[in-house]
N, C-alpha and C positions, 0 to 999 in steps of 0.2 A: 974134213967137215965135222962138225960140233956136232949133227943132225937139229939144228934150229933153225929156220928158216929166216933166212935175212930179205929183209925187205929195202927196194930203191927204190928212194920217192925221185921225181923230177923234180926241178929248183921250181917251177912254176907250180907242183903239188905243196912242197914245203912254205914257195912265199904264202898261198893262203893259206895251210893251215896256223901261221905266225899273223898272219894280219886277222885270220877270226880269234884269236884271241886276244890280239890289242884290243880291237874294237867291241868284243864282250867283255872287257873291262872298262871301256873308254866311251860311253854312248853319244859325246858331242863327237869324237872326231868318227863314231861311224855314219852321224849325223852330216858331219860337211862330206864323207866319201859317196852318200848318196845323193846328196844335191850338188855334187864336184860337175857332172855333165850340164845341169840344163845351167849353171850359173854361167854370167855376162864372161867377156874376159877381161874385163876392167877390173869387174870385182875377186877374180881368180888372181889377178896382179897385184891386188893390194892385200891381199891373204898371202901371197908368198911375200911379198915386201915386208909385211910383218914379221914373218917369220925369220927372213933376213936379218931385221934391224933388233929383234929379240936375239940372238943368234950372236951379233957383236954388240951388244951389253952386256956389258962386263956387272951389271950389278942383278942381271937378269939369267935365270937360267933355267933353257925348255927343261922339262921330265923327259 
């Protein structure tokens, strides 16, 4: 032992603390993750379609 304490996060401690900082950089997508629940699921469908058809555009590319 080093004598430092080593610390294990669980993957479900890690994914938030990675997604609080996407989304404290990013205020529209913490915007849709808080209205992700009450929206339609039509309109949930055409948000992921999006993201689909952005996704195989080749002249288009997510951040």
């Amino acid at each position: 032992m080093t004598g430092e304490s080593e610390v294990t996060e669980s993957p479900d401690a890690v994914l938030a603390l990675r997604l609080a900082q996407i989304v404290k950089n990013d205020p529209h997508l913490a915007e849709l993750i808080d209205a992700w629940p009450t929206l339609a699921d039509a309109v949930k469908a055409s948000i992921l379609a999006m993201i689909e058809a952005a996704k195989g555009d080749k002249g288009t590319s997510l951040p």
